[in-house]
Z-matrix of the N, CA and C atoms (Angstrom, degrees):
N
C 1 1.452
C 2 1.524 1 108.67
N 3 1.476 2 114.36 1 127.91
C 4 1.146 3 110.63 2 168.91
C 5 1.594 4 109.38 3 -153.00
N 6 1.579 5 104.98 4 179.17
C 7 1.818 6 103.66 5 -171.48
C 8 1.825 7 86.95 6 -85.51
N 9 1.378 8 98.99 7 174.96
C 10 1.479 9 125.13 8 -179.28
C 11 1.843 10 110.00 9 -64.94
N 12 1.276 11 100.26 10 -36.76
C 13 1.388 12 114.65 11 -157.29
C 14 1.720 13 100.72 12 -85.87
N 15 1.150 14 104.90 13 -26.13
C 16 1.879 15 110.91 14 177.62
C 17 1.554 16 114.27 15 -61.88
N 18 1.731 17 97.30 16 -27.90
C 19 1.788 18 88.52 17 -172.99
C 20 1.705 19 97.67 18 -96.27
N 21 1.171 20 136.56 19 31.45
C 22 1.505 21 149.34 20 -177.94
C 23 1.443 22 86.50 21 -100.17
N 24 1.615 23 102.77 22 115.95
C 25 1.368 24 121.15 23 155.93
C 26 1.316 25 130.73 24 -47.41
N 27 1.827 26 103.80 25 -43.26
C 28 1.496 27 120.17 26 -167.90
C 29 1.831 28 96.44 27 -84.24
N 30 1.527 29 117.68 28 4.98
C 31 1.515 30 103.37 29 -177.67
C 32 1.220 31 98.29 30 -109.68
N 33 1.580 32 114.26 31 -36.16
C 34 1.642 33 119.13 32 175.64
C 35 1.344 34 119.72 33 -62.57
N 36 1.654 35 116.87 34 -9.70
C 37 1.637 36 131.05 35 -169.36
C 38 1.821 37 80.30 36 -92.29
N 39 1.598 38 117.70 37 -75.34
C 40 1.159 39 115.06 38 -165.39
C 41 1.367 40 116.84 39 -52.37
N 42 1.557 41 140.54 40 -22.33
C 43 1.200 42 115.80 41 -172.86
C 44 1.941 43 93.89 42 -97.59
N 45 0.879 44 128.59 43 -1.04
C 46 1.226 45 126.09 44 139.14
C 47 1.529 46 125.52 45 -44.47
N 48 1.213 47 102.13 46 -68.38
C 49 1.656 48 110.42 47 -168.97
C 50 2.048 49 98.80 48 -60.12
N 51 1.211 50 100.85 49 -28.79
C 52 1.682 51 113.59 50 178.63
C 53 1.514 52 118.76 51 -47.61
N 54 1.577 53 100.26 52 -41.71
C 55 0.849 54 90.57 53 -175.37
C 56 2.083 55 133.37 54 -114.62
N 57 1.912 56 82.84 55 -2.48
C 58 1.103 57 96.44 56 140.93
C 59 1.374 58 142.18 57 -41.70
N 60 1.813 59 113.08 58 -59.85
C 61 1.122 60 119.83 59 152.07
C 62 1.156 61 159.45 60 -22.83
N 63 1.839 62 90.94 61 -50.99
C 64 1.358 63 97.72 62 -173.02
C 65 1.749 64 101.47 63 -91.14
N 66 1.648 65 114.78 64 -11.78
C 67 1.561 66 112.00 65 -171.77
C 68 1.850 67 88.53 66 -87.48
N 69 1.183 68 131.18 67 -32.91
C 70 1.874 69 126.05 68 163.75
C 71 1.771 70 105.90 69 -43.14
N 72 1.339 71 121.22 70 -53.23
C 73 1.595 72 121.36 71 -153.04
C 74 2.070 73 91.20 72 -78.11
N 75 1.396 74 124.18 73 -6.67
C 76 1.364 75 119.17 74 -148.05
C 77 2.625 76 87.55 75 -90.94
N 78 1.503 77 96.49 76 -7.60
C 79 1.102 78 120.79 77 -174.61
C 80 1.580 79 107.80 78 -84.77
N 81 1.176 80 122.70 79 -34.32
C 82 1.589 81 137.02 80 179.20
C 83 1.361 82 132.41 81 -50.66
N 84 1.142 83 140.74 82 113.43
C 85 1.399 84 109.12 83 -153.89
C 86 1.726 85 98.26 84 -81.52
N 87 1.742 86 103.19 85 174.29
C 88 1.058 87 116.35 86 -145.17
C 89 1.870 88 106.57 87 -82.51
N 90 1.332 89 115.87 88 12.84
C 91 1.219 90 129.06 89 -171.55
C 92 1.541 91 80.78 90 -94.42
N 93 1.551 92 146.83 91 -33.51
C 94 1.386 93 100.97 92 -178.30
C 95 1.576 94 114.90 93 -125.97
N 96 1.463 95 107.41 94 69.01
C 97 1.555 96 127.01 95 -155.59
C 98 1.941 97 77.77 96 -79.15
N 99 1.420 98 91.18 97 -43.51
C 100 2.260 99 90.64 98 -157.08
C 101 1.670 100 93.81 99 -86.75
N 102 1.244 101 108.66 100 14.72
C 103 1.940 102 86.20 101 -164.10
C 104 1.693 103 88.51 102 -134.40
N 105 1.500 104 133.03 103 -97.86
C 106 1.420 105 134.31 104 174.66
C 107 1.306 106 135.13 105 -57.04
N 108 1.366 107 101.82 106 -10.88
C 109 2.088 108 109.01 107 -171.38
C 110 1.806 109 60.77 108 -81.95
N 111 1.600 110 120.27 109 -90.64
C 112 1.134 111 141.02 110 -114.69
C 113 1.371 112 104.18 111 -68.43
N 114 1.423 113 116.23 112 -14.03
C 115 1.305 114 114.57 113 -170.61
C 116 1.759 115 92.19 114 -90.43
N 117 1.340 116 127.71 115 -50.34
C 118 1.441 117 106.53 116 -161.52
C 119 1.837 118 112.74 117 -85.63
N 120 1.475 119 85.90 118 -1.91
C 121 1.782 120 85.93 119 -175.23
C 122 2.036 121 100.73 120 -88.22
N 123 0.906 122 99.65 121 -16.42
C 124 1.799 123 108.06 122 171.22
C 125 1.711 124 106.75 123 -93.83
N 126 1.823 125 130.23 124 -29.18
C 127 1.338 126 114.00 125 166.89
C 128 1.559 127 96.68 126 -66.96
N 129 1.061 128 131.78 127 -20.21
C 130 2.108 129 116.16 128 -147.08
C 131 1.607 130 87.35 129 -92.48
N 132 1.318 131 107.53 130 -41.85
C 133 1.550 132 99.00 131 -178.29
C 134 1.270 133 128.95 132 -88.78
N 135 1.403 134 107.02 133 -0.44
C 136 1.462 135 109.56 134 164.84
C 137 1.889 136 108.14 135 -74.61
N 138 0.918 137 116.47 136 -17.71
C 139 1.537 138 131.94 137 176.87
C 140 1.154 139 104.76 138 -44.52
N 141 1.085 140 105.80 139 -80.50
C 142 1.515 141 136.63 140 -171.64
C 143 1.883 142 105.48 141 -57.00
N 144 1.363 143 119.95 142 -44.28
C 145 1.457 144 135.27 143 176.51
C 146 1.546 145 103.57 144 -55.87
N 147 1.122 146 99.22 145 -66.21
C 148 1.794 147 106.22 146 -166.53
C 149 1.549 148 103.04 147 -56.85
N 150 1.531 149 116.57 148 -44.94
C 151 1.728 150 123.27 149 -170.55
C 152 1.567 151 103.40 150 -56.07
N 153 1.206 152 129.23 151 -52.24
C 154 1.603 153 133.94 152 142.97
C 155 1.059 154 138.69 153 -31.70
N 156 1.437 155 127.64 154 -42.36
C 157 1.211 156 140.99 155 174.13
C 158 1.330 157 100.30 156 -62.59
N 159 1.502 158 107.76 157 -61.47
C 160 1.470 159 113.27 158 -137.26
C 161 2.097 160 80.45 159 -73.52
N 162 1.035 161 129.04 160 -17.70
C 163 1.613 162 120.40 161 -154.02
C 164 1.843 163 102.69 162 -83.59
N 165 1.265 164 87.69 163 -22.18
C 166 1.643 165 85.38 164 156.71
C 167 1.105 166 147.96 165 -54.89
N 168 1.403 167 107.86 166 -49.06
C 169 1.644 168 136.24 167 158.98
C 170 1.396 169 105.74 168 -26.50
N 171 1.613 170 96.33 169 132.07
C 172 1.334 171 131.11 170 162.44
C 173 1.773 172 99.42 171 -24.79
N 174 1.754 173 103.33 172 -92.77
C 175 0.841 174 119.78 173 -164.53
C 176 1.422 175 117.06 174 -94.88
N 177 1.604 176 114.56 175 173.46
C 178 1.224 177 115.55 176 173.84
C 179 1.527 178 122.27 177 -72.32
N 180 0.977 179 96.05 178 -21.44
C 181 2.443 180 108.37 179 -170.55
C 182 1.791 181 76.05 180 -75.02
N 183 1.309 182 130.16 181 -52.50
C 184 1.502 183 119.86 182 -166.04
C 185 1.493 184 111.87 183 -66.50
N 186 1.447 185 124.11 184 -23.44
C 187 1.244 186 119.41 185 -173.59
C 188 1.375 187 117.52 186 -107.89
N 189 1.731 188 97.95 187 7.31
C 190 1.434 189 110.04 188 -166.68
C 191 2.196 190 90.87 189 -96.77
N 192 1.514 191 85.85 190 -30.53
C 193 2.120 192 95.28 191 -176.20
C 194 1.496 193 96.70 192 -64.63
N 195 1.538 194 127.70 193 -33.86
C 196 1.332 195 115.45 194 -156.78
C 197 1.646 196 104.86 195 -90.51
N 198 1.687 197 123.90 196 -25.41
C 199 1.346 198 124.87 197 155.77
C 200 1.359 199 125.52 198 -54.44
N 201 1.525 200 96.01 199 -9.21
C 202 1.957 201 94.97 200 -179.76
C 203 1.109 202 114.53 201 -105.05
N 204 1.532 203 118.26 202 -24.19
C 205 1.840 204 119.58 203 148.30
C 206 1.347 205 117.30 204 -57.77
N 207 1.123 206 125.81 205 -27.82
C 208 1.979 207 123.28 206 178.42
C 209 1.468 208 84.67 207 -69.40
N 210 1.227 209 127.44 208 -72.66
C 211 1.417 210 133.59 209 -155.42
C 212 1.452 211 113.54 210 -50.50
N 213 1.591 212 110.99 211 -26.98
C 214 1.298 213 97.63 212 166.34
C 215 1.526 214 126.42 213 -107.83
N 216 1.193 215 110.45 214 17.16
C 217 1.583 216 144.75 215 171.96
C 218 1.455 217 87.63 216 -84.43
N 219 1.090 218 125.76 217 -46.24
C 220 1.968 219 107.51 218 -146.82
C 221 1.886 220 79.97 219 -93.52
N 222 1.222 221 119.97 220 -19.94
C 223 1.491 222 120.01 221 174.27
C 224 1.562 223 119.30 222 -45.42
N 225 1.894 224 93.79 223 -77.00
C 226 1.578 225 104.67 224 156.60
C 227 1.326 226 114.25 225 -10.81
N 228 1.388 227 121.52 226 -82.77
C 229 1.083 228 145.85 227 -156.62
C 230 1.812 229 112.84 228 -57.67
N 231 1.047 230 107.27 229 -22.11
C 232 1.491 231 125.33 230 179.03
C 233 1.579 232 97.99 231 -78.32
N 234 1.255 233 111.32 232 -66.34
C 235 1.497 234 123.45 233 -174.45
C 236 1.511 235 94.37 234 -48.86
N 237 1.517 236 121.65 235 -80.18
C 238 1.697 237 128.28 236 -179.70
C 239 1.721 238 100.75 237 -22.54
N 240 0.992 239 113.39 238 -50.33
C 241 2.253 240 100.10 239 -164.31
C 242 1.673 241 69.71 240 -84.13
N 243 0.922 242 154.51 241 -107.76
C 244 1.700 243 144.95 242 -143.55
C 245 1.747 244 100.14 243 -5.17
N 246 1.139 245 98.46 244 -64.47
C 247 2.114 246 104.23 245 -167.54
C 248 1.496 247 90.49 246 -70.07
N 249 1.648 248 139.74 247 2.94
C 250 1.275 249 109.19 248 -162.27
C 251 1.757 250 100.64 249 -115.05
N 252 1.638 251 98.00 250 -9.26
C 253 1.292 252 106.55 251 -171.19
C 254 1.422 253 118.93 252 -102.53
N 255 1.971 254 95.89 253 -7.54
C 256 1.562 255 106.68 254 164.76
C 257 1.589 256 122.02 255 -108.57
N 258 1.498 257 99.77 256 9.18
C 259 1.451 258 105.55 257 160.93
C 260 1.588 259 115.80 258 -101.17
N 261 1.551 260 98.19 259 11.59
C 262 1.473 261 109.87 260 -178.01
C 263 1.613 262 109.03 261 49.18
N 264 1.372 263 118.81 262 50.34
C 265 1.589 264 130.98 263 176.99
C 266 1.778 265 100.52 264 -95.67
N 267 1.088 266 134.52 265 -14.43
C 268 1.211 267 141.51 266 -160.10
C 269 2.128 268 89.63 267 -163.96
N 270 1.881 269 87.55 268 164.51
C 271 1.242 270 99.24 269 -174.91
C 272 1.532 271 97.51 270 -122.81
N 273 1.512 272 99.34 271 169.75
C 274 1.447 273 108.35 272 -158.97
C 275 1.598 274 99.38 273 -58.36
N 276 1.502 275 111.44 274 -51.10
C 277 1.563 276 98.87 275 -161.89
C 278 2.160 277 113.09 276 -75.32
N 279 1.368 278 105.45 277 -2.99
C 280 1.412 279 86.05 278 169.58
C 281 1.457 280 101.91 279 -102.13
N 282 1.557 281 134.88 280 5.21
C 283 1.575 282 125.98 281 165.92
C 284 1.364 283 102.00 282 -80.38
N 285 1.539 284 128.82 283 -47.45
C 286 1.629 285 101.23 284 176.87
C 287 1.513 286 113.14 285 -73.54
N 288 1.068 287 145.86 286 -7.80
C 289 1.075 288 134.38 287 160.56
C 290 1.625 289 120.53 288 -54.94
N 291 1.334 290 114.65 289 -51.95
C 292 1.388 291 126.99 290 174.91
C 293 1.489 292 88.18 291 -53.59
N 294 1.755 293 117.64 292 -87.51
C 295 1.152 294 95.73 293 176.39
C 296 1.269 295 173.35 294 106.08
N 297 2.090 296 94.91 295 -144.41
C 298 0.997 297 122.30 296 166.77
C 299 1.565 298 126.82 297 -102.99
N 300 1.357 299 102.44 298 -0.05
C 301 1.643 300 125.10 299 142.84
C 302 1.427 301 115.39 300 -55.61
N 303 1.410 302 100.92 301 -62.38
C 304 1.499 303 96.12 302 -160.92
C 305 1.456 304 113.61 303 -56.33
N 306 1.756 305 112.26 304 -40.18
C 307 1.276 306 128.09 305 -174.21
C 308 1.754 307 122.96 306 -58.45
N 309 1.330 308 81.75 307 -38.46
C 310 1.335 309 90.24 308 176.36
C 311 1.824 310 115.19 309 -82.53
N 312 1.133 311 108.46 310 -37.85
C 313 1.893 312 124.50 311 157.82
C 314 1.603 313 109.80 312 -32.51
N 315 1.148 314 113.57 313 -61.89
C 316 1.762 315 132.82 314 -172.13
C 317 1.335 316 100.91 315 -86.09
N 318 1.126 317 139.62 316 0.78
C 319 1.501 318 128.46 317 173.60
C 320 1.751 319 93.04 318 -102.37
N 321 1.329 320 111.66 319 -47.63
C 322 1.588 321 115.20 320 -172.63
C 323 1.667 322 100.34 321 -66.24
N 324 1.149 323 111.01 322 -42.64
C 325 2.012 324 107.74 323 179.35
C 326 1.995 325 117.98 324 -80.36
N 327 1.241 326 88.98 325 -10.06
C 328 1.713 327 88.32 326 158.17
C 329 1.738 328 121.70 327 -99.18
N 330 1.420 329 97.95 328 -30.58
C 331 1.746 330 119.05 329 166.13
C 332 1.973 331 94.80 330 -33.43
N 333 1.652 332 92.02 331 -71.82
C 334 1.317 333 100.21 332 -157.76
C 335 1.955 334 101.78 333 -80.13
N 336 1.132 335 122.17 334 -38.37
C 337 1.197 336 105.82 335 173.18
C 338 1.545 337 118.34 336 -60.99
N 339 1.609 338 117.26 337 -5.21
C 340 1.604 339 110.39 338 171.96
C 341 1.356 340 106.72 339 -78.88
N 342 1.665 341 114.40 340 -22.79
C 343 1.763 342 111.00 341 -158.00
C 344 1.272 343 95.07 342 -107.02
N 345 1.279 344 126.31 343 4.40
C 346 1.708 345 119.79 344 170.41
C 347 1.741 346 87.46 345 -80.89
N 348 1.470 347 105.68 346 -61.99
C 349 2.030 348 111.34 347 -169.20
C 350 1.479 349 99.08 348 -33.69
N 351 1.364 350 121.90 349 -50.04
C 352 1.378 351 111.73 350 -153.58
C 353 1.418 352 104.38 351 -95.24
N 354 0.828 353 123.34 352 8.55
C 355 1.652 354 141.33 353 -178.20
C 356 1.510 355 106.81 354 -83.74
N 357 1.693 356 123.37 355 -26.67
C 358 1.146 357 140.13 356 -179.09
C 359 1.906 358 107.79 357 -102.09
N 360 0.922 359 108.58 358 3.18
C 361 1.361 360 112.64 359 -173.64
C 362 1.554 361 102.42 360 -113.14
């Protein structure tokens, strides 16, 4: 037995990338526990939250709104390693790695948020 949203690749990718994240921010120094850990370790898991949320929904237009909050969650999260790799909190080769998660994350959650849209058409 399981929910709908567990056999979603793009949720099993994000609570992956989640927790990547949050074991990257455990590296940060402790001046930005309330400000940069907390902000990208709450965009990465809102990812993963909304892709769930939204799979509940009635309809598709409702589960199609909650793929467009991940999408701009996994955004955040792009910007967050940008400030983290010019505060030199992380090094170049584990920020493109992250990344190239994310990139590849947001191509697969617009993939599928195009074929939910057209799924209603």
């Amino acid at each position: 037995m399981s929910f709908k949203f567990e056999k979603l690749i793009i949720w099993q990718i994000a609570m992956d990338f989640g927790e990547e994240i949050n074991t990257m921010t455990l590296g940060f120094p402790k001046k930005e526990i309330y400000n940069l850990s907390s902000q990208i370790m709450r965009a990465t898991d809102s990812i993963a939250l909304n892709i769930s949320e939204g799979s509940i929904e009635q309809s598709n237009a409702e589960f199609n709104r909650f793929l467009g909050y991940s999408v701009r969650s996994l955004a955040e999260v792009v910007t967050s390693l940008h400030k983290a790799k010019r505060r030199n909190y992380i090094e170049e080769l584990e920020f493109n790695k992250k990344y190239e998660i994310a990139f590849n994350l947001m191509n697969m959650m617009l993939a599928f948020k195009n074929k939910i849209k057209n799924a209603n058409n």
